[in-house]
N, C-alpha and C positions, 0 to 999 in steps of 0.2 A: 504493500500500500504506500508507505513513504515512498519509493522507488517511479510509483507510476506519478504519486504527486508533483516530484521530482521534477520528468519528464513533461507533463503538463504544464511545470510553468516555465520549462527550457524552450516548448514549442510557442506559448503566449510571449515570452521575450523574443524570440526567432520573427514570431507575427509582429512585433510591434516596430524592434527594427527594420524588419522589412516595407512597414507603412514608411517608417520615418525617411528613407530614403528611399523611397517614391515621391511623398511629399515633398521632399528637396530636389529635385529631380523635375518634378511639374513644376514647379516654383523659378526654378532657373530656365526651365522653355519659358513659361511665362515673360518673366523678364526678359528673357532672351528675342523671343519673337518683338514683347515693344519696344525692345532697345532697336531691333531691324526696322519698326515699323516709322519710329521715330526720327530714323537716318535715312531710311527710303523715301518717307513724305514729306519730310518739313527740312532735309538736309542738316541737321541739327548731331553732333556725335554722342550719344550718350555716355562713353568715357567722361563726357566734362564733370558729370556729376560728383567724382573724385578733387576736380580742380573748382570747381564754381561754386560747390555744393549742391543740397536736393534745391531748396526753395532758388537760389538763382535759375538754375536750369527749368525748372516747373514754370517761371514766369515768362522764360526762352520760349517753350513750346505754347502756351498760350498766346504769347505775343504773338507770336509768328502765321498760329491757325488762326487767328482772327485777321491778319496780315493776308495773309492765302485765299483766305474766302471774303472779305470786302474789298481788297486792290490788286483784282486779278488783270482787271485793264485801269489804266490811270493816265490822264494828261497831264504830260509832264512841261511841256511848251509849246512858242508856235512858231512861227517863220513866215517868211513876206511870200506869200504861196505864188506871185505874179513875177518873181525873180528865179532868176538861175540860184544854186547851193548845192553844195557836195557836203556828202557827211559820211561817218564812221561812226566805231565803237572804239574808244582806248579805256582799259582796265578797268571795263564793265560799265562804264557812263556812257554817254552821249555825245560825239562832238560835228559839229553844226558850222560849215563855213559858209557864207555869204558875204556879198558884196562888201560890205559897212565894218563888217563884226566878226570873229571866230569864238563861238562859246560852246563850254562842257557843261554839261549837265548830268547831275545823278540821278540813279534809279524814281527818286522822290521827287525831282521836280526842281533839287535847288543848286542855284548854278554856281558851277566850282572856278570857272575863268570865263574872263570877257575880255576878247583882243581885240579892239578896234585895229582894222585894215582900210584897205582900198584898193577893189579887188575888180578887174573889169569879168573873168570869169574863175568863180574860186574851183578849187580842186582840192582836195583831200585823201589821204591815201595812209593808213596806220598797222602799225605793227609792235601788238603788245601795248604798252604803256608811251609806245613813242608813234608821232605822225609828222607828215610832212606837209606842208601848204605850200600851195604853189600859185599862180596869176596863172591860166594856159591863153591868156590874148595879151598878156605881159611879163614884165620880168622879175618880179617879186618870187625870193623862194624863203622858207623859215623851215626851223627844225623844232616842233614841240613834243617838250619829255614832262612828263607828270603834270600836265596844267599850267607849265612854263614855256617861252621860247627862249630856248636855248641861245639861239644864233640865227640870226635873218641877212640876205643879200639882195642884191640886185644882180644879177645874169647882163651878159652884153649882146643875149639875143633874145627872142621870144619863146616862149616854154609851149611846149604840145604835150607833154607827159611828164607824169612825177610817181614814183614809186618808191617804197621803204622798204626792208628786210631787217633782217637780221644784224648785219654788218656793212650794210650799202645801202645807199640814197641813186637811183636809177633816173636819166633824165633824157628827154628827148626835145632838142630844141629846132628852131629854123634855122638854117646856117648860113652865114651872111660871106661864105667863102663861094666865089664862083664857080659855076659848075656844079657844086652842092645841093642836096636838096635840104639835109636834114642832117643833125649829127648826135648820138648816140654818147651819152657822157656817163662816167659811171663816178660817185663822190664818195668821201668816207664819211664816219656820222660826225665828226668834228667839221666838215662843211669845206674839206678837201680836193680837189678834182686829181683821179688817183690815175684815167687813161678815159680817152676819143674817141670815135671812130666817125669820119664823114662820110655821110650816103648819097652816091648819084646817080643809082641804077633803081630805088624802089622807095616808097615810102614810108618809114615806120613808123605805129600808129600807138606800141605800145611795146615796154619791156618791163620784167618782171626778173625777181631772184627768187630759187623753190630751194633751200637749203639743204630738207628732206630727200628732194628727187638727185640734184650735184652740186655739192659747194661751192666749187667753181666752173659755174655754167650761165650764165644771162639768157634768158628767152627772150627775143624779139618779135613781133607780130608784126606783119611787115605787109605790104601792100604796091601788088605792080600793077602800073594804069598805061603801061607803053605799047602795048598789044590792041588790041581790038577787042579784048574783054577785059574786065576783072580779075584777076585771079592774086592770090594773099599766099602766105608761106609764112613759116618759120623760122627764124635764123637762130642758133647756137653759138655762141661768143664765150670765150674766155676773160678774164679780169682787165689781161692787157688789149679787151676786144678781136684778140685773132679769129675768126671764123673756126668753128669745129664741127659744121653738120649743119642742114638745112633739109627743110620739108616741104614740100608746094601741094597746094593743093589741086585738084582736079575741076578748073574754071568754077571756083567757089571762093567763097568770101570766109577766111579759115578765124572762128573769133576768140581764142582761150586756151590756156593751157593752163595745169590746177595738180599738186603733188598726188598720187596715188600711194603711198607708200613710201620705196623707196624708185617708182616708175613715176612718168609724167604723161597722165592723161589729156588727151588734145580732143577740140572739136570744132567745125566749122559746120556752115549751114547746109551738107551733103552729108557726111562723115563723120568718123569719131574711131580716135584710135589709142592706141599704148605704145609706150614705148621706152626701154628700160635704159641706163644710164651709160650706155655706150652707145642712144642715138637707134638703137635699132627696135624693128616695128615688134612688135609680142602679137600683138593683132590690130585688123583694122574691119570696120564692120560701114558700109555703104548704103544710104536709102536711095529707094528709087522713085516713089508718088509721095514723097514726103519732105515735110523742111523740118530741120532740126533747129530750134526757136531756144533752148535753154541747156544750160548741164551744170555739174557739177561734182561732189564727191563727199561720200559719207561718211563716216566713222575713219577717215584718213584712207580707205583703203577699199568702198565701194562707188564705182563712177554710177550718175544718177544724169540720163537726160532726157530731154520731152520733145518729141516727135510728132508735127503738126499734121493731119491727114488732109492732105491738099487736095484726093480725092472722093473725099465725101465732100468738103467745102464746094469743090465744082459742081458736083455731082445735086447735093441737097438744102447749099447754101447753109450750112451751118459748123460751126466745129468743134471739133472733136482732138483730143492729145493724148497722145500713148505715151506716160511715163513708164521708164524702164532701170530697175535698179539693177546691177550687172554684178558677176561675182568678177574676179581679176582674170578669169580663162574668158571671159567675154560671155556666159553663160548668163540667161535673164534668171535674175534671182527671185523679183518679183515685177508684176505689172500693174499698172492701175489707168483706169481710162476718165480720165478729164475731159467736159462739157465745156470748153473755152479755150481758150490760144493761153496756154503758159509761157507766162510772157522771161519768167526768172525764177531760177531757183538759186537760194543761199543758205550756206552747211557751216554747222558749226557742230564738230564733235557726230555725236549718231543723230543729230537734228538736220532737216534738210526743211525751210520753207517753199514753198510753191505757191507763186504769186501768177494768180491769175485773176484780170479784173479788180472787181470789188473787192476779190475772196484770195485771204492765203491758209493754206492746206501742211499744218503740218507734222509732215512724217518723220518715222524711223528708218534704218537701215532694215529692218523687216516690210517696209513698205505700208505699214500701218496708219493709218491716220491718228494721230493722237489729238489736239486739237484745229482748230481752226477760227479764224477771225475773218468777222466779216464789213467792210468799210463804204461809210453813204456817199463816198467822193472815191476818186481812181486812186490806186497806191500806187505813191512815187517813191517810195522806195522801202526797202525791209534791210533792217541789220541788228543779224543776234551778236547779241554780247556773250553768251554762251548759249549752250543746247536749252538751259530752260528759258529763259529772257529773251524778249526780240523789244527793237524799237520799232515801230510803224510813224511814215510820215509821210500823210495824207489830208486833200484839202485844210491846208494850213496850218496844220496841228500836229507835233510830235505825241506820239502814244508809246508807253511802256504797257508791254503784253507778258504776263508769266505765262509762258508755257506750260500744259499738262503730258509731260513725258510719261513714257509707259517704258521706261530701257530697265530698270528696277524693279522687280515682280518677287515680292516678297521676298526679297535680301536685299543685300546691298552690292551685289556684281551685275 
């Protein structure tokens, strides 16, 4: 009898530990799961709660859920919607150049720099935390780092293009050398002119640095009007501007080229091709009743473009866009069919906006629609600050839009 007693409460102790760690066990999924739910929805880390305490961090997520659900769309400013302006994103704000004025603005509306210019047509062009302004019908060029200018000049010819990177200020001017059309300058970010090159056979319209795609590689988008058609190309340039590879297109007007990894995707209004960093083609895919109106690229590593069907527009007077997100073998990953002419699309991270009309459409790399916005005036233009935030600016008015991403599906990968 003692023996079985014994036994009996060896098995109710056996039971109880057994609850107790289960209960500890649900108890840490518990937490566990809202610790993910908390970082997957509100981007908030729940480690703080070590560093900030509970009640700081508890006022963190209430703040922010009431932040999420009442200024999901928010006007942040406006602009002389009857003027030329060029804008960007630098480190998640806003920047706004026009005629008069160059101003940054934040997420909330409140403005971080006001540069008065005099600008006959402004340009803007950013990378990270630094951008470049530029006149493109005069000679004013500046260098703006963190809501400052750095450094401003005057050029002793006229600017047609301005572009930033990484480690280079990129510029295309008119060239006041005879026989020249146009000449091809490449600066350092201290406001240097480091190598030239002057052009008399074609005219370029735009160059670019992709770091990602080669270091030392300048894209130029180039344009020949000496023929009896159109027809646009590529050129490949070195630091010191040597020529290293050229593209032409097939009597097509060629408009962008955009990092795929470590390839550089290209596309013109016929075409759309790859091509890895010794110039040569991976693949190249051809439409035939069709214009290819937009592209871009996903999650660094999916090309995304929209394909206008010029044979139903003839056909039934209306139209229709075959957006096509591509794996990197050229394989459509996914498809989606747009009632409109997609006029642009712009990627930030796995976010891809699709601006078409009134309406922008924005997806994932899965091709999903995640949200959308819809505008009572035409959109002039769309720029994420990241994959969740976009600016929209549209009849006269700057708009800050949260994006509802779906990349997070109960974790945080």
């Amino acid at each position: 009898m003692p023996m079985e007693t014994e036994n009996t409460n060896e098995r109710r102790k056996g039971r109880k530990g057994s609850s107790l760690i289960k209960l500890a066990l649900f108890l840490f999924i518990f937490v566990l799961v809202i610790g993910v739910a908390v970082y997957a929805f509100l981007d908030i880390n729940p480690i703080n709660v070590f560093t900030e305490g509970y009640n700081e961090l508890y006022s963190k997520i209430v703040l922010k859920s009431k932040a999420e659900l009442t200024e999901k769309v928010r006007n942040i400013g406006t602009y002389e919607n009857s003027e030329y302006f060029s804008a960007a994103t630098v480190s998640n704000n806003f920047v706004i150049a026009e005629k008069s004025s160059v101003r940054i603005i934040d997420m909330y509306g409140n403005e971080k720099a006001y540069i008065p210019v005099s600008l006959n047509k402004p340009h803007i062009h950013s990378y990270k935390q630094r951008a470049i302004i530029a006149d493109l019908e005069g000679r004013f060029l500046a260098l703006l780092d963190d809501g400052k200018i750095l450094w401003q000049k005057s050029l002793n010819e006229d600017i047609v293009y301005a572009s930033i990177s990484e480690n280079w200020i990129l510029l295309i001017t008119n060239s006041k050398e005879a026989g020249y059309k146009r000449s091809i300058r490449a600066w350092s970010l201290d406001g240097q002119e480091v190598s030239i090159r002057n052009i008399s056979n074609y005219y370029p319209v735009s160059v670019s640095h992709y770091p990602t795609f080669e270091k030392a590689t300048f894209v130029v988008n180039g344009v020949d009007i000496s023929g009896l058609e159109t027809n646009s190309f590529f050129d490949f340039l070195d630091p010191a501007m040597a020529q290293k590879a050229s593209i032409r297109g097939d009597n097509e007007v060629m408009a962008k080229g955009m990092p795929a990894g470590d390839k550089l995707f290209l596309y013109g209004e016929k075409s759309i091709f790859l091509i890895d960093n010794m110039f040569n083609t991976v693949w190249k895919k051809k439409t035939a009743d069709s214009l290819i109106t937009a592209a871009s690229v996903i999650d660094g590593k999916y090309p995304v473009y929209a394909e206008r069907d010029t044979e139903i527009y003839s056909r039934e007077n209306r139209n229709v866009t075959n957006v096509r997100i591509l794996n990197q073998d050229s394989s459509v990953k996914k498809e989606l069919i747009v009632d409109d002419v997609v006029t642009g699309i712009i990627s930030s991270g796995k976010t891809a906006a699709l601006i078409s009309g009134h309406e922008i459409l924005f997806i994932n790399s899965n091709g999903e629609i995640m949200d959308t916005y819809t505008s009572k005036m035409n959109i002039s233009g769309v720029y994420l600050a990241n994959e969740k935030m976009a600016y929209i600016v549209s009849g006269g008015t700057i708009t800050r839009f949260n994006i509802n991403v779906s990349h997070k599906k109960f974790g945080i990968f």
